[in-house]
N, C-alpha and C positions, 0 to 999 in steps of 0.2 A: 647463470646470473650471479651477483654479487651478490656478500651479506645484506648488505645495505639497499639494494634493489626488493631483494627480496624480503626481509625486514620492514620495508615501505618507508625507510629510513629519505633522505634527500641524498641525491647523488654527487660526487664527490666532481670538482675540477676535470680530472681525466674522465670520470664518465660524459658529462658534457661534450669534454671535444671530441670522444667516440662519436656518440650519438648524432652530433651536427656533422660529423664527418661521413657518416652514412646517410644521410639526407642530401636530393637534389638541391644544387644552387637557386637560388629565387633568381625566375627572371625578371630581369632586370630592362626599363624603358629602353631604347636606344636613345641616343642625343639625339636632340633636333640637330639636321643641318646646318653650314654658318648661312646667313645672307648671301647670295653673291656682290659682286661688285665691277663696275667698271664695264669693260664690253660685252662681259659675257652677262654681266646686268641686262643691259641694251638688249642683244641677241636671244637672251631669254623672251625678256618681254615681247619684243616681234615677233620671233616662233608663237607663242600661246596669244597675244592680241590679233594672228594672222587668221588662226585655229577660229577664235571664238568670232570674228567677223565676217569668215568665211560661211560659218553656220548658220549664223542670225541671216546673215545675205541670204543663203538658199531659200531660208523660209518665206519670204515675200519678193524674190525676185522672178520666180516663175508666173504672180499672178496677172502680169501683162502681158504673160505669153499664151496666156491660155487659146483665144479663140487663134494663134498661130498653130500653136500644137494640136487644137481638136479638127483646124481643115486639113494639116500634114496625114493626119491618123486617119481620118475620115468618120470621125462623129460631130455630135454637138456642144457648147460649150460649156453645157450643163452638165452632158457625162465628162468632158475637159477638166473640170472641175476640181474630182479625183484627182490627178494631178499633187491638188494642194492638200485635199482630205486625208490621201496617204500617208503621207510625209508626219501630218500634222499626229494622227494615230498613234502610227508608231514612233515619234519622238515623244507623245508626253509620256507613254507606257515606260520608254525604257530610261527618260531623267532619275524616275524617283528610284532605282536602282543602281544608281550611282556608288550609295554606300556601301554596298554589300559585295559590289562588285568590285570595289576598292579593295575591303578588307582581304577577298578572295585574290586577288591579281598583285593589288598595288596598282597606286594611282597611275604614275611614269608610264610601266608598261602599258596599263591601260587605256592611259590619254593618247599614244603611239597608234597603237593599235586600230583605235576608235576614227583617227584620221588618215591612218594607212586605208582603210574598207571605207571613209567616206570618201575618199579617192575617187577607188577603184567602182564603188558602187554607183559615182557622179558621173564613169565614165562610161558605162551601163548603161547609165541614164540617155546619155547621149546619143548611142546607139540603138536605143529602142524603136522599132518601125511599126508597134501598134500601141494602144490602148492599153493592153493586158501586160504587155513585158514592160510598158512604164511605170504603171502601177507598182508591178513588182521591184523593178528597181527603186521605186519612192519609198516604198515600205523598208527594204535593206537599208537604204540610207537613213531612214526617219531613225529606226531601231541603234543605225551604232553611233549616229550622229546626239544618242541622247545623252553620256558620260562625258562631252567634249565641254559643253559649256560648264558646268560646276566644276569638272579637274581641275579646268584653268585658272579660274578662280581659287581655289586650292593650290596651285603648282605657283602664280603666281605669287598668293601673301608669302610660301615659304621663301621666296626670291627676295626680300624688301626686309631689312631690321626692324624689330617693332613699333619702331617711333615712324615708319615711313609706310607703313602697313596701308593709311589713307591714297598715298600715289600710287599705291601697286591697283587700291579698289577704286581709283579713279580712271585709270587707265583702262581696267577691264571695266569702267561702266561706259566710257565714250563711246566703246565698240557696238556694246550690246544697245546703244539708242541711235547711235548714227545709221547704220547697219540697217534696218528698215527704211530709213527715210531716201537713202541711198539706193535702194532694192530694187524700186522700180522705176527711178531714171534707168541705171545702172542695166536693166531686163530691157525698158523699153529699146534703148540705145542699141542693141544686140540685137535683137527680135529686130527691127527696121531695117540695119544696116549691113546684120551677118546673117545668122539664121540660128532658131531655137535653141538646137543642139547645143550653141556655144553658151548659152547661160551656164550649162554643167558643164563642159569641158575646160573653162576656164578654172573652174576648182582643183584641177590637178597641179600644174604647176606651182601654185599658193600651198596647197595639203604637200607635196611631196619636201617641197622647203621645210613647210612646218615642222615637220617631222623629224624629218633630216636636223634640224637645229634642236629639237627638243630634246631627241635619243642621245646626243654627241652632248646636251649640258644637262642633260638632269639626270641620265641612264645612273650615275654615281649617289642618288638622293634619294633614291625606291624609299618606297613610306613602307613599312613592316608586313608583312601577309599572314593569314591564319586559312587555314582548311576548314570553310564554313559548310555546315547542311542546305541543302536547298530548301525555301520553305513554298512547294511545287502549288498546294494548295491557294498560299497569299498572292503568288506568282499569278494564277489560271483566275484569281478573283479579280486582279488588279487591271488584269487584260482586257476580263471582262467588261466591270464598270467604267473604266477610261475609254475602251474603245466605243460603246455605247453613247457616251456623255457625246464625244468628239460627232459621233455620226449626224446624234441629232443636232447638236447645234450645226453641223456642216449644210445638212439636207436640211433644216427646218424651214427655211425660208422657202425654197421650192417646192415642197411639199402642203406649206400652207399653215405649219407647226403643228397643232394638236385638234386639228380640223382632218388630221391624217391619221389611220392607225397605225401606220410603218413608225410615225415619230410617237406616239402614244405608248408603243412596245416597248422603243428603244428606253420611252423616261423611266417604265416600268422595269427593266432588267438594267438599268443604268441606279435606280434607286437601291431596289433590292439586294445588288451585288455590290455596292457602293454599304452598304450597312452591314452586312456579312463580313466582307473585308475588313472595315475597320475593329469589328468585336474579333474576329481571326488572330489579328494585328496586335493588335495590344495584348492578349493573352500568349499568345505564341513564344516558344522562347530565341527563337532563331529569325525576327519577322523581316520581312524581305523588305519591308519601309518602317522607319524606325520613328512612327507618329508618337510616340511618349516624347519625341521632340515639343510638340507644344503642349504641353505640359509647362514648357519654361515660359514666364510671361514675355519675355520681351521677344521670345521666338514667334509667340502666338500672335500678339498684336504688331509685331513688326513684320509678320510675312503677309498678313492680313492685310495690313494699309499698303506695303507695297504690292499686293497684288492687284487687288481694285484699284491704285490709283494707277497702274499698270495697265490694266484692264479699261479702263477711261481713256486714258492717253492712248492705246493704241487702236482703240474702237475710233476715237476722232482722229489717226494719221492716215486711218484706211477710207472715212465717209471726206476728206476735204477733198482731196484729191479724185474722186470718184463728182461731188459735186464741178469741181472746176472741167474732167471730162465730160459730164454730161450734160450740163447744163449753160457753160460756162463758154465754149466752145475752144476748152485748152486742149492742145495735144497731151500726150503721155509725157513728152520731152520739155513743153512749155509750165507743166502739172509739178515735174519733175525739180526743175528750176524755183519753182515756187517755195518749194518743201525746202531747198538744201540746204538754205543761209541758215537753219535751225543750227548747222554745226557750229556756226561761227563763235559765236558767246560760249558754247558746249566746251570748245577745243581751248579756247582762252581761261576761261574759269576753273576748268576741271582740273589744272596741276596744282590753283589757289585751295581747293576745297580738298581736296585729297592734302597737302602739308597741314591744315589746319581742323581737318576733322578729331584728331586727338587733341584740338587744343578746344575750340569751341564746342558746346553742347551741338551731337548730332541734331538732337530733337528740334532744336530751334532751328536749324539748317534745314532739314525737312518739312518744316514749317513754312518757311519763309518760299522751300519750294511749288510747295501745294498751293498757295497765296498766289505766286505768280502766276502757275498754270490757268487759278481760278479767273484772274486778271486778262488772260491771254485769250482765253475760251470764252471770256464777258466780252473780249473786243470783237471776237468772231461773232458773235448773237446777233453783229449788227450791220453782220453781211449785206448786201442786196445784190441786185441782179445789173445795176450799176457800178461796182466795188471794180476799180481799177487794180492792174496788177502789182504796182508799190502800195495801198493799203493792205493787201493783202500777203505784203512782205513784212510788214510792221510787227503783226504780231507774232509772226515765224521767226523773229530774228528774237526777237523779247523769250520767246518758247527756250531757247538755246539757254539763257543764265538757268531757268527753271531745271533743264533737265540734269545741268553742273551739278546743283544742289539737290536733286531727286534720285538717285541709286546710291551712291557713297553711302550720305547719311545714313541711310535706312539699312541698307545691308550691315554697314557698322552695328547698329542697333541689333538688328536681328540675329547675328552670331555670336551677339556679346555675353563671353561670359562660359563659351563652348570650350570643354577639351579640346585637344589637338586630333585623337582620335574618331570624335564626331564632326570633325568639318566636314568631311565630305559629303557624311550623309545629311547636315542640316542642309547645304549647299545643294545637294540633288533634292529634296522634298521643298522645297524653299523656290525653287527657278521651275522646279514641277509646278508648285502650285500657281506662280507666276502665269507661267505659260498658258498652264490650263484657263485662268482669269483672260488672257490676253483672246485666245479663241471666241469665250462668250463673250468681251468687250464687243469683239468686229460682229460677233450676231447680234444682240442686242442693239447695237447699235445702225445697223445697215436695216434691220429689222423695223426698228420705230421709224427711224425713216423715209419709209415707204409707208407707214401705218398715217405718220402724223403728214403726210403732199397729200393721199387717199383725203383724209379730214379737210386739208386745207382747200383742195380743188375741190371739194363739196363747196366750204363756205364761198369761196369764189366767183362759182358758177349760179348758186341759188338765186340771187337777185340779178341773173342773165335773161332777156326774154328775144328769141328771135328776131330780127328784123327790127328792135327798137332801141332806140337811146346808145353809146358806143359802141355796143356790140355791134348793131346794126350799121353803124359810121363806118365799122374797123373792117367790117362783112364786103360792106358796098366797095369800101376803096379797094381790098383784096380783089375783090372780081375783077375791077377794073381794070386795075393793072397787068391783067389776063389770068391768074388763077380760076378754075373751074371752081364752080361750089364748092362738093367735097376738098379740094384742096386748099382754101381758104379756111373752110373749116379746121383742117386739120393744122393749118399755120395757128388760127387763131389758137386751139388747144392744147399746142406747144408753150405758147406765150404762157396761156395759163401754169401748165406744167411746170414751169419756168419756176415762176413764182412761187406757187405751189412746196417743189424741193427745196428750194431755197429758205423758205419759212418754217420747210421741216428740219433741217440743216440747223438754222440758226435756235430755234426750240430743244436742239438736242446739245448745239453749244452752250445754252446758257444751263439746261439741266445739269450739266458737268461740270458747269462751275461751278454750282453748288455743291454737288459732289465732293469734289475735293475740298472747301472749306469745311465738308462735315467728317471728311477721314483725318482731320486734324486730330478730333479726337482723340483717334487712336493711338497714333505717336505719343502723345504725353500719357497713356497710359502705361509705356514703358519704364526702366530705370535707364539713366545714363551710364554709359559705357563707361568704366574707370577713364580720366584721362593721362594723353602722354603715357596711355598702354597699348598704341600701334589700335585704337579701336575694339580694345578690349580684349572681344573674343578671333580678331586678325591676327593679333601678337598670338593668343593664344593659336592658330590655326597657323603660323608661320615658323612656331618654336617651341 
């Protein structure tokens, strides 16, 4: 050592630049990538719009095939069912690990990957000749299909300079709302005319493009990787309480919900492991879901509202179309038609709302969407069992501006304000939680449903008395016309029935409207997104 080292004197010039010259370099961020531009803009974007629509497709285009695939296999449509519980399982388990799975992989490779196996696992699917090997295949595809949707999201803001960050999250929300409403035309159409198999086998051709276009334009844009610990505990907790949650909301309505102790079980290892997890989580230092995300306000209240209003919305895409078959006496295909003008106003508006997301307040944009929805759902309340099929186009096409102005904004909001390094994972715990809302939407709501015709065909029938007053008119001329007793009976408490869902139907439309004028709320409990910064936390997740 020096005098002056050792003296405890201050070290001279050349000690310094020894010193720092034995010291590791600090590392240093990498650049963000530039935007692309021009075709390979384009060709981006259809690779990863192909990806996430292919995804959102699977998950509702199987449910018209069900009672096809449970006579092929040779069960009921209730064990059929599975099918969709599968799938539903292991995709919400494996979203919220998006992030972790980034930092370990990298997004690129990742997202490749995730569509190479939901491929090949689609095409599994296809070939399965019982019950047991479909399942299994629904389960491998639910599992890798669940990184596909937030990458893209991710892969595409880096695609878009930050003032355009809104078209890149308008383009991936078209997909992700169209894409159900489409499902089951799209299923029915197949299941009639081809045969089941081909709902999955059509995914290869779309995934092997995707892919193909993805690896050849992004392979050069890999996001950074680190050698993360598994944290195997959050992991075994996370499986737990999501698989649980999933089951019972799947079975509950068959089982009767908490009139059953199989779904009683589940709420109790769905509760319990659901609060373990999260204390796990948050103390952990490697945690497998990175929930000190909402911690940020505008993460909290903006995954919040877009979940439940998510959650609403897709609870009434699944009960309208389920009233117009059953009730209604629409095909799958005429059900189908009904739903689809929703695009129209969706595909028009959504380039306007995506340029001017950075300019206008998200919050009011969201606003004025939940408003409309409220509007669109108050026109349904006034269903009947007379409602011709252009009234019933009116408010589906009106639906369409609402849904322009409902993902953009909100997702703006919600990421606003994120490192580049946490998009992913807000993005996977953020479309997890989505999801998971979206699931109990369609129980909750298929659920009341039946709960509130049960109510209704009570009041219905109470001031019925055999043989007197219209009953007895409607009884006589049934028989007349040659129906047997019983089957007079049985027309008349159709009619009833009739009436009945339909009043349930419209009781659960107008609940929703209110619904979403009271997640209003929540939106203005956020801050706005800086503007003319690509949506804040976009620019941020793109650069």
């Amino acid at each position: 050592m020096t005098a002056s080292t050792t003296s405890g004197a201050m070290p001279d010039d050349s000690d310094k630049s020894a010193v720092a010259a034995s010291l590791p370099p600090p590392t240093a961020m990498p650049a963000p990538p530039k935007p692309l531009s021009g075709a390979t803009l384009a060709m981006g974007t259809l690779a990863l719009s192909l990806a996430t629509f292919m995804n959102v497709l699977d998950s509702s285009i199987a449910n018209v095939a069900i009672p096809a695939i449970s006579g092929d296999v040779g069960v009921s449509p209730s064990q059929g069912t599975w099918v969709i519980t599968s799938f539903g399982v292991a995709n919400a388990i494996s979203v919220p690990l998006t992030g972790w799975l980034t930092r370990r992989f990298g997004a690129v490779r990742l997202f490749t990957m995730s569509v190479l196996l939901f491929v090949l696992t689609s095409w599994l699917c296809g070939f399965a000749s019982s019950l047991e090997m479909l399942v299994v295949f629904r389960v491998l595809q639910g599992l890798v299909a669940g990184p596909m949707i937030p990458l893209s999201q991710t892969l595409l803001l880096s695609s878009y300079p930050a003032s355009k960050a809104g078209v890149a999250l308008s383009l991936w929300g078209m997909t992700t709302l169209v894409a159900p409403v489409v499902g089951p035309l799209l299923g029915g159409w197949i299941t009639d005319n081809i045969s089941w198999p081909w709902i999955f086998y059509i995914n290869v051709p779309v995934g092997l493009l995707s892919a193909f276009l993805t690896w050849n334009i992004y392979r050069s844009r890999e996001t950074p990787t680190q050698k993360l610990p598994i944290d195997s505990v959050g992991l075994a907790l996370l499986v737990l309480w999501v698989g649980a949650l999933q089951l019972m909301l799947d079975k509950g309505k068959e089982l009767d919900w908490f009139a059953s102790t199989e779904i009683i079980a589940m709420a109790v290892v769905a509760v319990i492991s659901f609060v373990v997890f999260v204390i796990w989580d948050l103390t952990d230092a490697h945690p497998v879901v990175d929930l000190r995300l909402f911690k940020r306000r505008n993460f909290a209240a903006g995954s919040i509202a877009l979940s439940i209003a998510y959650g609403v919305f897709f609870g009434n895409v699944v009960l309208l179309p389920l009233w117009l078959q059953q009730w209604m006496g629409y095909t799958s295909t005429t059900a189908g038609m009904a739903l689809a003008p929703v695009g129209i106003f969706a595909i028009i508006l959504t380039p306007l709302v995506g340029r001017k997301v950075t300019v206008w307040d998200p919050r009011k944009m969201a606003t004025l969407a939940f408003m409309v929805f409220a509007l669109v759902l108050w026109m349904r309340s006034h269903f009947n069992t007379d409602t011709d099929f252009n009234h019933i186009l009116i408010p589906t096409l009106i639906q369409g501006g609402a849904m322009a102005f409902f993902f953009i904004p909100l997702t703006t909001i919600t990421l606003a304000g994120l490192t580049p390094d946490r998009i992913p994972a807000a993005a996977g715990l953020s479309n997890f939680v989505r999801i998971t809302a979206g699931a109990m939407g369609t129980s909750i709501a298929t659920t009341l449903w039946d709960n509130r015709a049960a109510m209704h065909h009570a009041h219905l029938t109470e001031g019925l008395i055999q043989g007197q007053g219209v009953f007895g008119v409607t009884l006589q001329g049934l028989k007349a016309a040659g129906l047997s007793q019983e089957q007079a009976l049985a027309q008349i408490n159709r009619l009833i029935d009739q009436q009945a869902y339909t009043r349930a139907a419209d009781d659960i439309f107008l609940a929703s409207s209110f619904l979403f004028l009271s997640l209003i709320v929540l939106i203005w409990l956020t801050k706005r997104p800086a503007p003319h910064g690509g949506g804040g936390a976009e620019a941020a997740g793109a650069h």
